[in-house]
N, C-alpha and C positions, 0 to 999 in steps of 0.2 A: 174771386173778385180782384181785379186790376183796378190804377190809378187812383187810390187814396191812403190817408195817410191816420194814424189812430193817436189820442192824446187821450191818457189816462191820467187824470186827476185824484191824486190821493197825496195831497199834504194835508189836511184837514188834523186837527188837533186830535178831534173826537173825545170832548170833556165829558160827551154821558154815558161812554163808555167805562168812564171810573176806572182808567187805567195806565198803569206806567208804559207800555207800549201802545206805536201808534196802530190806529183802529182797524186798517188794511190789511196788518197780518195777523189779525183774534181769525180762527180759523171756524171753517162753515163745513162738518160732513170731513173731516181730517184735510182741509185744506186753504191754506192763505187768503183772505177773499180779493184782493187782486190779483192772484191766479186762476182763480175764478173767470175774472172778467177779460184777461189776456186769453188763457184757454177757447171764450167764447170769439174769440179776434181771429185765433192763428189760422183754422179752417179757412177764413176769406182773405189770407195771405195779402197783407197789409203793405206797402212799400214801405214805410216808417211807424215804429208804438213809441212813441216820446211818453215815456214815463214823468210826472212832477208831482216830486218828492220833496216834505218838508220835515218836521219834526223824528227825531232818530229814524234819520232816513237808511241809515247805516242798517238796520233792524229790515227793514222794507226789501235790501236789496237782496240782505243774507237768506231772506226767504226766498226772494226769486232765484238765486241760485246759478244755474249753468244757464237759466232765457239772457242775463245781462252779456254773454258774450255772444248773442249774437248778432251780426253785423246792423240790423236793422233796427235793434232796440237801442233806443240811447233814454238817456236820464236830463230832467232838467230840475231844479231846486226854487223854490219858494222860501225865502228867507221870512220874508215879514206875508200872515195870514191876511189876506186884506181881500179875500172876497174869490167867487168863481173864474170870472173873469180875470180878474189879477194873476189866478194860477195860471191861465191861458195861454194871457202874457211869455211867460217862463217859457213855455214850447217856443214863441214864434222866433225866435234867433235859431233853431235847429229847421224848420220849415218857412221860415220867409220865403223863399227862394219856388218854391214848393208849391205848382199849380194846380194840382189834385185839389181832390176833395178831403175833408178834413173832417175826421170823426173822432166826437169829443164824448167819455164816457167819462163815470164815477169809479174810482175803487172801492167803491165801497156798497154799488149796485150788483151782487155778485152772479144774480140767478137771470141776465140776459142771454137769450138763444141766439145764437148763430144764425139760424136763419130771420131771426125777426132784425137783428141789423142787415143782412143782406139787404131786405127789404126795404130800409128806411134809406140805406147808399141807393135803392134802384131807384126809388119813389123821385128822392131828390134831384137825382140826374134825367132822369124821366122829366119832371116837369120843370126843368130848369128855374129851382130854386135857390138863393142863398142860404137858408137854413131849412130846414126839415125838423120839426121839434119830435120825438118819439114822447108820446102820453099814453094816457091809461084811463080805464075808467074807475073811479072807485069810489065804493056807499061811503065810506068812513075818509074822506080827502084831506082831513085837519090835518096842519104841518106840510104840507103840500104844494105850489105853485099850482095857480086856477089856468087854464088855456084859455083865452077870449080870442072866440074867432069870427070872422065873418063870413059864414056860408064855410066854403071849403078853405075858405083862404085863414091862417093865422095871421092875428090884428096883434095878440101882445099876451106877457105873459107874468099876471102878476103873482107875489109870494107870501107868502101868507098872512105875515105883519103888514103889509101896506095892502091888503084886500078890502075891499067893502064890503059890509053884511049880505047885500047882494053875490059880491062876486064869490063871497065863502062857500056857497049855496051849491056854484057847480061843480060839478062832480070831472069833470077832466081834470086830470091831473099831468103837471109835467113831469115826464120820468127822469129827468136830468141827464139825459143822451141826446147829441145833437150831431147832423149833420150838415155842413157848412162850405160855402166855394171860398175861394180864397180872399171872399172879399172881408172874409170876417176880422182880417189883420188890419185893418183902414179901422171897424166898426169899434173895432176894442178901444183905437186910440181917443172917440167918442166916451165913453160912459164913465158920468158920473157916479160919485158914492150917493145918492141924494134918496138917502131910504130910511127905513127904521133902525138896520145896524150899521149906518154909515160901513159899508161893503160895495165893493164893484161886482154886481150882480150879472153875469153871464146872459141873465133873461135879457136884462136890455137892450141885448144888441139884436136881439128878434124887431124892436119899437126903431130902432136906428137904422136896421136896412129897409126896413119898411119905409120909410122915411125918405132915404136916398132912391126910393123908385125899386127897389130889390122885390121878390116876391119871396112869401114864406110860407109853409106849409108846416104838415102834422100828418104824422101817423100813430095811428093807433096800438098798441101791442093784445095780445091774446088775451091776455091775463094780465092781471096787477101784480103779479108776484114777480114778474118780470123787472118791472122796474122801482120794486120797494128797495129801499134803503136799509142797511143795517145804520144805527146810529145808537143804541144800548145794548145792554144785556139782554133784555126782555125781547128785542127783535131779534137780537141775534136767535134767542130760544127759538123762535118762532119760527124761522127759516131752517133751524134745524129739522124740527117735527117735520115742517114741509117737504124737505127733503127727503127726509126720511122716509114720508108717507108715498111719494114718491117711489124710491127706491123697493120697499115692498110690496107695492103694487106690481112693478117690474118682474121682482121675482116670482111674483104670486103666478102673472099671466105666462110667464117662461116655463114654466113648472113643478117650480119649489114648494114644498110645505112650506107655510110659517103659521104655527100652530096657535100664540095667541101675536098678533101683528101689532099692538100696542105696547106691548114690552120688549119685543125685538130692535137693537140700534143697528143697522146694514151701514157702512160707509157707501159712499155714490159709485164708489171707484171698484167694489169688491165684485169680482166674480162667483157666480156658487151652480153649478150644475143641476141637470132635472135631476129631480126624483131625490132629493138631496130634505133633509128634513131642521129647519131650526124648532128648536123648543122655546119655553117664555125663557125671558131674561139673557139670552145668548148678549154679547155684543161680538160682531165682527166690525174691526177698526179698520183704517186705508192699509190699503196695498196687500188686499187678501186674496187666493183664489183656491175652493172649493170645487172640489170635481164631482162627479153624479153618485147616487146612490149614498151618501153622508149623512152621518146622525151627527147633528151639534146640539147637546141638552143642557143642560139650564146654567145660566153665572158663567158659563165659557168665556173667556174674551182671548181674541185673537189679532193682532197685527204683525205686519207684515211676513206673510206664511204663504206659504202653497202646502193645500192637504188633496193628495190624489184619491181616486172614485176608491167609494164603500168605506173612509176611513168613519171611526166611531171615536166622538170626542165627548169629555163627562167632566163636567164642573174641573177645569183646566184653563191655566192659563199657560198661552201657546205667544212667543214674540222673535220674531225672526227663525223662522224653523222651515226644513222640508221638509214634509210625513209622507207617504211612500203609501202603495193601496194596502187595503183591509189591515189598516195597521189602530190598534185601540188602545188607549188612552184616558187615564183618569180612571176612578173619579180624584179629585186632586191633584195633578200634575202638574209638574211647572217645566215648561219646556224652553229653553231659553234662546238667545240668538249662536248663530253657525253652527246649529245642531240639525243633523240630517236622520230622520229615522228611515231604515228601506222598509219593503211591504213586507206586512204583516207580522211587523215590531210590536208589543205589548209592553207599555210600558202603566205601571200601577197607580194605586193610593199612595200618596203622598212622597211620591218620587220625583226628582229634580235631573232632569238631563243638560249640561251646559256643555255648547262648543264641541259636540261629541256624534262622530259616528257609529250608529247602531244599524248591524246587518240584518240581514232578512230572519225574518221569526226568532230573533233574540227575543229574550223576557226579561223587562225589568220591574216585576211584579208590585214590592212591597219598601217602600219607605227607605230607599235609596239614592247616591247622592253620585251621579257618572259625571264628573267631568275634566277636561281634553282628554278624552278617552275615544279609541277605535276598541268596539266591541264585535266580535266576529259573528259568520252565522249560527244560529241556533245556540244561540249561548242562552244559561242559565241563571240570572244574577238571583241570588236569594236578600230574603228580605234584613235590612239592615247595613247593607253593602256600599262600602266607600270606597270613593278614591280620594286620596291624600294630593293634590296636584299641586298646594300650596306651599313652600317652604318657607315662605316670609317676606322675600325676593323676588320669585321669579315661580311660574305656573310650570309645571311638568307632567309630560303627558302618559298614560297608561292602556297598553296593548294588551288584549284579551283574544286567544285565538278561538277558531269556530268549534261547536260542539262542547266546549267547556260547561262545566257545573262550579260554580260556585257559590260556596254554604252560606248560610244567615252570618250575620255580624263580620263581615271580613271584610280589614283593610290594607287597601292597597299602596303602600308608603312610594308614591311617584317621584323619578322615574321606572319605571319598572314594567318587564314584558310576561306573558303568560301564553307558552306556547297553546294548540291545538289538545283538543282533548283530555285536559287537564279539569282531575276535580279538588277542589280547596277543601278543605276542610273548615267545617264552622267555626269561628272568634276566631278566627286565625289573622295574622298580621304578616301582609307578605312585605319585607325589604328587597327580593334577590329575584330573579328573573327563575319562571319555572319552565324546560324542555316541557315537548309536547311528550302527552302521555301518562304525565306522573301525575300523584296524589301528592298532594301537601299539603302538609301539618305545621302550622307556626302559631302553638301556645304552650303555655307554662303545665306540664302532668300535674294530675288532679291529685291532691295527698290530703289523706284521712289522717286525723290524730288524735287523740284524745281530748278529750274538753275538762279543762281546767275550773272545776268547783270555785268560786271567788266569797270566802264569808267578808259576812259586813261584822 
């Protein structure tokens, strides 16, 4: 899409959110809901997203992140809450000049398609309108702006406090997305607060181009979900399920197990291969990708990971890791972040990998603790096995070469290297670097003595 220009609207307090942060960045599916609604912008390649921002706006932008640098985003502020239109205001010093078309969204309307605004820019330019209201239909409308229209054309659009028992009745709703010519900068400087929250209500400038002879229009969206609002907790839930439900449909018809689909959480964002199977209770969180042939069973939770085809994951929690193919895991493991395992690493019960590379078919079976550690291939780690990485200070890192056996209970006091081929001996305590090849023994000889009768 060429020639228009996007204004997102998210200074909004949001008091039913019951929250010390503003409402924009409570996240939807692991992600900001004004990125949400930017995300649905970027595909139709916007000339300008004047972002306005009010209350710890600072919060808003840290989430947006690297989109603030680029050239075409810019930020406008809302000092004093005094209504939709008011916010509006705030953009037009950045697009005065600005003879596009002008699309004004909610941040806080997270789940609009890309293509259903393409729509609403083609509709309005198509029929040479000054606004174009995007609505919806829906059974349950309360809290909602009514559409009153005349045949095709839109007459006005009133909000729920100032509706009449009548007007409460229709079921159009407005989605609070508009698209607008550039006459809408004249219409703003028109609108009264003259309502139930003494607010500058955005709708009336729908009643005021009309007025000046302007024509208005409406489109409809697919779905109501499209243009529901978050504005509590209780929606937000709501839109999560839906997403969700979403989301495992997707994978369903791709061709993943999801074995029971109601206790599985999928992020929007997570990739998972065919033939790949979730159990109940998995969560996979943002920025995950699952390759084909994958068992993920139960209480798993994983972010931000990549687990390559046929890995086996078991009541494990996996966060920032690479896993490598037919490599298994758990039951209980805790995988941490810049740990890389290669394929067909085994790592146990109640084993902790941090910051640590593990080569191919290493084992780290049973209730061990690797970390900044490079473990070679085919290594042996037995159960009980530590690395010491911490001196108080500063992390130090511990080299294990490939083929090594290493016995139960044995730690690794880092820094410290272990050639090839080397087997430890169990409770042993390594301080000193072992060549490849050797056996060592680092503990106290075992001594028998007599036991000392003690009278009372």
């Amino acid at each position: 899409m060429k020639g228009f220009s996007a204004v997102i609207l998210a200074a909004g307090d949001g008091t039913r959110m019951k929250s010390s942060l503003p409402k924009v960045v409570h996240k939807l599916s692991g992600k900001p809901l004004i990125n949400w609604v930017i995300d649905s912008l970027l595909p139709l390649k916007p000339d300008n997203i004047v972002l306005v921002l009010g209350r710890q706006s600072e919060l808003v932008e840290k989430a947006l992140g690297a989109l603030l640098k680029e050239p075409s985003v810019k930020t406008a502020y809302q000092k004093e809450r005094k209504g939709s239109a008011h916010a509006l205001m705030q953009a037009q010093k950045t697009l005065k000049n600005y003879r596009g078309q002008i699309l004004v969204l909610s941040g806080d309307v997270p789940l609009i398609k890309s293509e259903t605004l393409k729509g609403l820019l083609k509709s309005n330019a198509k029929k040479g309108e000054a606004v174009t209201v995007l609505g919806a239909t829906a059974q349950e409308p309360y809290g909602y702006g009514r559409i009153i229209k005349n045949g095709s054309s839109l007459e006005k659009i009133v909000e729920e406090k100032d509706a009449s028992p009548e007007q409460k009745e229709i079921k159009e709703i407005n989605g609070g997305i508009y698209c607008f010519s550039a006459d809408i900068w004249k219409a703003l400087s028109k609108i009264k607060p003259d309502n139930a929250k003494k607010e500058y209500y955005l709708t009336d400038a729908v009643e005021i181009l009309k007025n000046s002879g302007k024509k208005a229009g409406f489109v409809l969206a697919d779905g109501g979900y499209e243009v529901k609002g978050i504005n509590s907790r209780a929606e937000l839930a709501q839109a999560e399920q839906y997403v969700n439900a979403l989301k495992i449909k997707s994978l369903l018809d791709s061709g993943v197990t999801v074995i029971a689909p109601n206790s599985v959480y999928v992020s929007s964002d997570a990739k998972i291969g065919q033939d790949s199977v979730l159990y109940p209770n998995v969560f996979i969180d943002s920025n995950v990708e699952i390759g084909k042939n994958c068992i993920i069973r139960g209480s798993s939770y994983i972010i931000n990971s990549k687990i390559a085809d046929n890995a086996e994951i078991s009541y494990s929690y996996i966060n920032g890791a690479v896993i490598g193919k037919n490599v298994k895991a758990g039951p209980f493991s805790h995988i941490r972040p810049h740990s890389v395992l290669k394929d067909g690493v085994k790592v146990g019960n109640f084993s902790e990998i941090k910051k640590s590379v593990v080569e191919k078919n290493a084992k780290i079976n049973h209730l061990s603790y690797i970390g900044d550690a490079f473990i070679g291939q085919d290594v042996n780690i037995g159960a009980g096995a530590i690395t010491c990485n911490y001196d108080g200070v500063k992390k130090h890192a511990t080299f294990i070469g490939a083929k090594s056996f290493i016995g139960s209970n044995v730690n690794f006091v880092a820094p410290v290297k272990v050639g090839k081929d080397v087997l430890v001996a169990a409770g042993s305590t390594i301080t000193k670097d072992i060549p490849s090849g050797k056996l060592a023994i680092a503990r106290a000889r075992q001594e028998l003595k007599r036991k000392k009768t003690i009278k009372n």
